[in-house]
Structures are given as C-alpha cells and as structure tokens.
PDB file with one MODEL, atoms N, CA, C and O in Angstrom:
MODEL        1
ATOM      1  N   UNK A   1    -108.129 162.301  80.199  1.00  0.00           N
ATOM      2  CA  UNK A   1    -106.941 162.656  80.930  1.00  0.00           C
ATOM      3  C   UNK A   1    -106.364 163.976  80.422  1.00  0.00           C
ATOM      4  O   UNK A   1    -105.896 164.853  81.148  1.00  0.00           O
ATOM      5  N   UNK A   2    -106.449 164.015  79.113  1.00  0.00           N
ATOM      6  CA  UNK A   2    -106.020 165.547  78.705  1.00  0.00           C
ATOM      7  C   UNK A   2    -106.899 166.642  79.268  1.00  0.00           C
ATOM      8  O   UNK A   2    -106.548 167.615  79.934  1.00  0.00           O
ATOM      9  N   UNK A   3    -107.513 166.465  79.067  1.00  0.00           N
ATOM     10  CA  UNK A   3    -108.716 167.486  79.772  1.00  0.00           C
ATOM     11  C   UNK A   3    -109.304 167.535  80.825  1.00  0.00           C
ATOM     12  O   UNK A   3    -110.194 168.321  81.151  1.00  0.00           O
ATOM     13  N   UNK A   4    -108.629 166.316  81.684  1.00  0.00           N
ATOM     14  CA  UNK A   4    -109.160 165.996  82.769  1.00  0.00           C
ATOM     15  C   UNK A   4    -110.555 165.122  82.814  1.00  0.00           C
ATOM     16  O   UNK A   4    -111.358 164.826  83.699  1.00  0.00           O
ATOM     17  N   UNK A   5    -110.455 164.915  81.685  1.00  0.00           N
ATOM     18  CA  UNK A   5    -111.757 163.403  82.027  1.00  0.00           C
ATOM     19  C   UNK A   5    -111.280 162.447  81.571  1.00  0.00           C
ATOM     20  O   UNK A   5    -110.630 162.524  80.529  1.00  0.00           O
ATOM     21  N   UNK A   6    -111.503 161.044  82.347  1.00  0.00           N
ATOM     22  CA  UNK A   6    -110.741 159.968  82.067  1.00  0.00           C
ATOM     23  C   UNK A   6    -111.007 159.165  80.773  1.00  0.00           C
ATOM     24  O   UNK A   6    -112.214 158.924  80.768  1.00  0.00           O
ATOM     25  N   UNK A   7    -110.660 158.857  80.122  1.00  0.00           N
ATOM     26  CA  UNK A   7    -111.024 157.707  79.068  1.00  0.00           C
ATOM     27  C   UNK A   7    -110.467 156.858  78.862  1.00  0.00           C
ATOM     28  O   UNK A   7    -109.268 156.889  78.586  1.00  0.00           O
ATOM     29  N   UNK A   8    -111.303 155.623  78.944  1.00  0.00           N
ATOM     30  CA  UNK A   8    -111.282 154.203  79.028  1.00  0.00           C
ATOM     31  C   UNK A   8    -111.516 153.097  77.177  1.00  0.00           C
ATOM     32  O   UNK A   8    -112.372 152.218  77.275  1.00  0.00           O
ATOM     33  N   UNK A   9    -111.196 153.144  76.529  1.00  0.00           N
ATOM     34  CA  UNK A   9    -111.330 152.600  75.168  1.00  0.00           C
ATOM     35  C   UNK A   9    -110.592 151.476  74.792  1.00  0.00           C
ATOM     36  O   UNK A   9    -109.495 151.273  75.311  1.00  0.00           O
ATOM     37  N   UNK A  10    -111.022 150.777  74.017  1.00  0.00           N
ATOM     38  CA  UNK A  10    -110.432 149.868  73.121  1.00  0.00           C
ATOM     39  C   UNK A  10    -108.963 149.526  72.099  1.00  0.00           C
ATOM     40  O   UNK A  10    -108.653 150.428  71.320  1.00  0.00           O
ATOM     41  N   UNK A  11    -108.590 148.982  72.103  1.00  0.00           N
ATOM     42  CA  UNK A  11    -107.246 149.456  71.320  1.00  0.00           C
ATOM     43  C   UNK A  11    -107.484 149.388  69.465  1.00  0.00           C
ATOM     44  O   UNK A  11    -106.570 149.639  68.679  1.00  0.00           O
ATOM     45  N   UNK A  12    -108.247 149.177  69.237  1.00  0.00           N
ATOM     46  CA  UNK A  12    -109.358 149.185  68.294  1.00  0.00           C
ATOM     47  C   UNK A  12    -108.893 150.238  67.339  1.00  0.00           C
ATOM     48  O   UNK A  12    -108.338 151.215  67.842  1.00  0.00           O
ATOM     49  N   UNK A  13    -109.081 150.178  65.589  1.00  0.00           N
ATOM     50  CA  UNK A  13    -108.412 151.193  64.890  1.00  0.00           C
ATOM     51  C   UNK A  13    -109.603 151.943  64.987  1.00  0.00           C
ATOM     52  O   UNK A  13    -110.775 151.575  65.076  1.00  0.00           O
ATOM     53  N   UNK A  14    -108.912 153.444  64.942  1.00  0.00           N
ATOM     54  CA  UNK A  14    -109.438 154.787  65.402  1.00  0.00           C
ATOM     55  C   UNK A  14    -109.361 155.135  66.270  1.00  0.00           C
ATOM     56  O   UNK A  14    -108.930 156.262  66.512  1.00  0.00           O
ATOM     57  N   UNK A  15    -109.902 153.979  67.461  1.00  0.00           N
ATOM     58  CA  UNK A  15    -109.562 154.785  69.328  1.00  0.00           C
ATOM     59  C   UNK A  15    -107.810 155.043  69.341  1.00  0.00           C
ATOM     60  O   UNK A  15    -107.337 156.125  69.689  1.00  0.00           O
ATOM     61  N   UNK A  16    -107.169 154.162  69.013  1.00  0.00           N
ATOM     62  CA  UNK A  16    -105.926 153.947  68.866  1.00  0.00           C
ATOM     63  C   UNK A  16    -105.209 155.165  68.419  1.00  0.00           C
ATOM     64  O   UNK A  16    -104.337 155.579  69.183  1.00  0.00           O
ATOM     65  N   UNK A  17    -105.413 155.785  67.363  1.00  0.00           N
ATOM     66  CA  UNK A  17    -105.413 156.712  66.564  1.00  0.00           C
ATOM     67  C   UNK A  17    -105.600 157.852  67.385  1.00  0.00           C
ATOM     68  O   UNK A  17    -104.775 158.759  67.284  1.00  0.00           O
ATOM     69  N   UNK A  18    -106.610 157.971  68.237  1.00  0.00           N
ATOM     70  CA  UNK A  18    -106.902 159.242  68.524  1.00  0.00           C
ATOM     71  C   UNK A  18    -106.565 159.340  70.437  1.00  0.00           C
ATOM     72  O   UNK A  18    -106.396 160.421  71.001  1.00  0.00           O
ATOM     73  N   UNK A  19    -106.523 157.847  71.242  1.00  0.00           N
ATOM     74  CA  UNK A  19    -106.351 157.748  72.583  1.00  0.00           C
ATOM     75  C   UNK A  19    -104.690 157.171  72.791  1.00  0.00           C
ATOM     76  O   UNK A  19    -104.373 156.018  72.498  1.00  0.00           O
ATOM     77  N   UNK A  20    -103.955 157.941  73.210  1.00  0.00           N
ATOM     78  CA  UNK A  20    -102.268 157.534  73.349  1.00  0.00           C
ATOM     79  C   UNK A  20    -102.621 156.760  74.854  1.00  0.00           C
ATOM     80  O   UNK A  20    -103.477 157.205  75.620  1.00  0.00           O
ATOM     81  N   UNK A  21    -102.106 155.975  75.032  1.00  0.00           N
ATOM     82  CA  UNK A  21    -102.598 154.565  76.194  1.00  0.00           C
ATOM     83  C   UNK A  21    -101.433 155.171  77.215  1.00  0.00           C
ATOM     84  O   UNK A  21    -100.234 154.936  77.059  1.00  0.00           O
ATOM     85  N   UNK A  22    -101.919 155.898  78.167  1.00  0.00           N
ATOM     86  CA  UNK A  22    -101.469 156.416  79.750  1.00  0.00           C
ATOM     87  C   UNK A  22    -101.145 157.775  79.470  1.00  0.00           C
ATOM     88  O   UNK A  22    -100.627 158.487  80.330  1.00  0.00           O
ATOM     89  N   UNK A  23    -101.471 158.264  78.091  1.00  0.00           N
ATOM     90  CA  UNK A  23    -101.091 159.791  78.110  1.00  0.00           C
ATOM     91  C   UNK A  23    -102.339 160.667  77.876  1.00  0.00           C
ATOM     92  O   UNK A  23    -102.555 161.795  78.320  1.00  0.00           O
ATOM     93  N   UNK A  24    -103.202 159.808  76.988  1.00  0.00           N
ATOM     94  CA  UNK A  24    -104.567 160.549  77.255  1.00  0.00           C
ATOM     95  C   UNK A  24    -105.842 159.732  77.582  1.00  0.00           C
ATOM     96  O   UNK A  24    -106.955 160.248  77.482  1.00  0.00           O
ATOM     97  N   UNK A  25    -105.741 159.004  77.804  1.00  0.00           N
ATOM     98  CA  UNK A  25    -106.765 157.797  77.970  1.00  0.00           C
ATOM     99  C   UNK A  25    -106.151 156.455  78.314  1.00  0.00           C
ATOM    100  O   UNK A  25    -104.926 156.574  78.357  1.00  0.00           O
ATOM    101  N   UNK A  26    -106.583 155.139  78.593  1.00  0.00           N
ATOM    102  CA  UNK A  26    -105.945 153.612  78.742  1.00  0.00           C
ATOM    103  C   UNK A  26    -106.800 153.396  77.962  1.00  0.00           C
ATOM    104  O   UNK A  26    -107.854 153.989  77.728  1.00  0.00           O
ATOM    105  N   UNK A  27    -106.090 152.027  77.298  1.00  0.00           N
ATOM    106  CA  UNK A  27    -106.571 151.039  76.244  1.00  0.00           C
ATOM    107  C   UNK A  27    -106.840 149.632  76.433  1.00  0.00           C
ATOM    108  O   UNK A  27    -105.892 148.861  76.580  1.00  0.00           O
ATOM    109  N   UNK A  28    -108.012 149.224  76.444  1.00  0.00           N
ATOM    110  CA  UNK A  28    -108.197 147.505  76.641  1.00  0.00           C
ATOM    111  C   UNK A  28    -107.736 146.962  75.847  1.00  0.00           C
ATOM    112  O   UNK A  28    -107.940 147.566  74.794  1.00  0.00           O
ATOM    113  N   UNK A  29    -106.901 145.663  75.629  1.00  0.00           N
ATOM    114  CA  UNK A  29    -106.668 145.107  74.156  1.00  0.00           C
ATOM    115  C   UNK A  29    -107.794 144.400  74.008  1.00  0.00           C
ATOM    116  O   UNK A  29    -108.355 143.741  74.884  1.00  0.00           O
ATOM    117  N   UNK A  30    -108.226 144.586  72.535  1.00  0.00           N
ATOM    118  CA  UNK A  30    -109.447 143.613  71.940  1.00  0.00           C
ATOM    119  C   UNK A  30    -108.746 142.094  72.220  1.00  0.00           C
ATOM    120  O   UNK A  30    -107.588 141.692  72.333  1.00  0.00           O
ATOM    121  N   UNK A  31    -109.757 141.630  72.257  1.00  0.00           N
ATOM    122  CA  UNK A  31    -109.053 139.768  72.288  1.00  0.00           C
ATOM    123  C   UNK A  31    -108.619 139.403  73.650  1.00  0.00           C
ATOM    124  O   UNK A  31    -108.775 138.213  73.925  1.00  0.00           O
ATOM    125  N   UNK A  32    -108.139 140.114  74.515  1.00  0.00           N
ATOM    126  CA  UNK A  32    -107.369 140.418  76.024  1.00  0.00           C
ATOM    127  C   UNK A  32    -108.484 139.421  76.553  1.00  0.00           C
ATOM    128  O   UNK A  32    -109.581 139.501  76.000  1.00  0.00           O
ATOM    129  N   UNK A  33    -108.305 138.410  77.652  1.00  0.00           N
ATOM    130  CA  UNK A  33    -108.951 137.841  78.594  1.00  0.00           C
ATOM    131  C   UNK A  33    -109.549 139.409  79.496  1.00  0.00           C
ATOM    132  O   UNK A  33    -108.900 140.009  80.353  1.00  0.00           O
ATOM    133  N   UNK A  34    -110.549 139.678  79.128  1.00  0.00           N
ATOM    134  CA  UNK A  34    -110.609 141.541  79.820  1.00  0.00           C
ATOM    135  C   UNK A  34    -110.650 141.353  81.475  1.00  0.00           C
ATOM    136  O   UNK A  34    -109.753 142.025  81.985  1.00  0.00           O
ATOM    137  N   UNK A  35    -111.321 140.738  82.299  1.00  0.00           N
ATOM    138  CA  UNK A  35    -111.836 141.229  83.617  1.00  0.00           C
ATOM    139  C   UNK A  35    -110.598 141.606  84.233  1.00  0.00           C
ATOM    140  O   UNK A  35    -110.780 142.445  85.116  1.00  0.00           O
ATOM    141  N   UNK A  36    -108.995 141.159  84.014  1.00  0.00           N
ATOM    142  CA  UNK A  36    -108.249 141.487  85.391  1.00  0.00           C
ATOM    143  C   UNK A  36    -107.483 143.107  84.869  1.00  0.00           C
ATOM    144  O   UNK A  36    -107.378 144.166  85.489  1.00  0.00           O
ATOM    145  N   UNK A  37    -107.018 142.690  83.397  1.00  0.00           N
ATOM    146  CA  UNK A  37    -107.084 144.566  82.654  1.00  0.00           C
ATOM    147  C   UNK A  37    -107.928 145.071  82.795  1.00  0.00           C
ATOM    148  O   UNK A  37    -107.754 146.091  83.462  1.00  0.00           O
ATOM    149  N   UNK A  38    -108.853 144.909  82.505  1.00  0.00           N
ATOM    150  CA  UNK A  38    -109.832 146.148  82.592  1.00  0.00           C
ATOM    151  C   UNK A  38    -110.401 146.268  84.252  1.00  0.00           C
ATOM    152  O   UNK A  38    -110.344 147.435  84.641  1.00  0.00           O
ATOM    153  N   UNK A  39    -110.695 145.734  84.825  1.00  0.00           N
ATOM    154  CA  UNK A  39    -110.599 146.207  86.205  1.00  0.00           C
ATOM    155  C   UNK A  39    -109.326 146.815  86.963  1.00  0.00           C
ATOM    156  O   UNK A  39    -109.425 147.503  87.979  1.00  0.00           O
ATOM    157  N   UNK A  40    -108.189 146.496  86.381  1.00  0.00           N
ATOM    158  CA  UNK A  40    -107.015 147.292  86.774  1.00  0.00           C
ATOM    159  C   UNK A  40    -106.885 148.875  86.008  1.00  0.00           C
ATOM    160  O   UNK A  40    -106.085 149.728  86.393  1.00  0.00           O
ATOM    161  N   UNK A  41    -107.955 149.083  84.718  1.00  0.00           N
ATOM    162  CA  UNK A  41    -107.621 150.350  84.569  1.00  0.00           C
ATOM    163  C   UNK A  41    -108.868 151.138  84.896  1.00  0.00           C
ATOM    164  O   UNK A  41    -108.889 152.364  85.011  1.00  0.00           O
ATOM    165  N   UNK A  42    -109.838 150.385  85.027  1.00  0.00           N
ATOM    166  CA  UNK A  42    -111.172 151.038  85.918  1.00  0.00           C
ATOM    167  C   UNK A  42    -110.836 151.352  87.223  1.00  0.00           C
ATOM    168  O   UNK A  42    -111.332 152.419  87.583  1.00  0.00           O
ATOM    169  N   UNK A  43    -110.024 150.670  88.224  1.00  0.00           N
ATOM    170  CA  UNK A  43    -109.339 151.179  89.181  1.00  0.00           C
ATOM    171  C   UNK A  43    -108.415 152.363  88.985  1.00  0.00           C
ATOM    172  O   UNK A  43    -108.769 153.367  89.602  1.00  0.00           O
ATOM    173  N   UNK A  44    -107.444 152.457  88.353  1.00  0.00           N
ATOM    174  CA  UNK A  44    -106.490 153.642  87.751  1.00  0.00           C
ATOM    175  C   UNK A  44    -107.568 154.960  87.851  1.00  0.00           C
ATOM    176  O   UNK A  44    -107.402 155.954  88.557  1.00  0.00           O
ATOM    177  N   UNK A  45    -108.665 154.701  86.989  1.00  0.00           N
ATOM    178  CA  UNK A  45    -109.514 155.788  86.762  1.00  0.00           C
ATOM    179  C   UNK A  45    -109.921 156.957  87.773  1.00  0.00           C
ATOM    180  O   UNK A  45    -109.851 158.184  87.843  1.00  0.00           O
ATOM    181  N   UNK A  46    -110.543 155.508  88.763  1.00  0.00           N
ATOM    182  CA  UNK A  46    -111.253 155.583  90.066  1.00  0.00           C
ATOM    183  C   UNK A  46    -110.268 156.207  91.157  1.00  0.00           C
ATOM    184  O   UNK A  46    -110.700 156.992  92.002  1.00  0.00           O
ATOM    185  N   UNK A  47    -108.962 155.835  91.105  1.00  0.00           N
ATOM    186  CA  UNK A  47    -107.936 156.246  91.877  1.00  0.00           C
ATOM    187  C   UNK A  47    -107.189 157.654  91.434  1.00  0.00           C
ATOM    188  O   UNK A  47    -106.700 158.376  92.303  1.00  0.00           O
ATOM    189  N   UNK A  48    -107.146 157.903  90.432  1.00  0.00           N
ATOM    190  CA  UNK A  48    -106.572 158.933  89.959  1.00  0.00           C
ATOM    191  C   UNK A  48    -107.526 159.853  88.845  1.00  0.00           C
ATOM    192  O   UNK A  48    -107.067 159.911  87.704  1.00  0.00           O
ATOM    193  N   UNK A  49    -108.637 160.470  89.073  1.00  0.00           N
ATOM    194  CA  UNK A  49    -109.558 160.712  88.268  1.00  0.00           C
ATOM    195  C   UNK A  49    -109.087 162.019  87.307  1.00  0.00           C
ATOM    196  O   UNK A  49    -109.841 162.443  86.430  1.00  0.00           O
TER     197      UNK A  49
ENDMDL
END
C-alpha cells in the first residue's frame, strides 16, 4: 500500500513491526478463525489495489 502494492501478512512478531494494519498493508490475526477475515481483506485488496 505504501508503494502501491498491496500486502497481506500475519500479525505475527516482525510483520507487525514492519506492516501498520490499513496504513501499509492488513494483518490476519494468528489464531483468528481465518476464512471470513481473511477473505474480507483479500477482497479489500482486490477492490482497492
């Protein structure tokens, strides 16, 4: 997103660290039941590239 490419990561120490969640990338939470988050920010992606 900063640069104009999207990134999709983990909330995971280091991604965390380095991806601010809607300012330069979205963050899955580890542990998260994933399919309805993470298809809601794979959509985001897809919609707003």
């Amino acid at each position: 997103m900063a640069f104009g490419i999207p990134v999709l990561g983990t909330d995971a120490e280091g991604t965390k660290e380095i991806v601010e969640h809607n300012v330069t990338g979205l963050l899955h939470p580890i542990g998260h039941p994933g399919t309805p988050v993470l298809s809601k920010h794979l959509w985001y992606l897809l919609k707003y590239p």
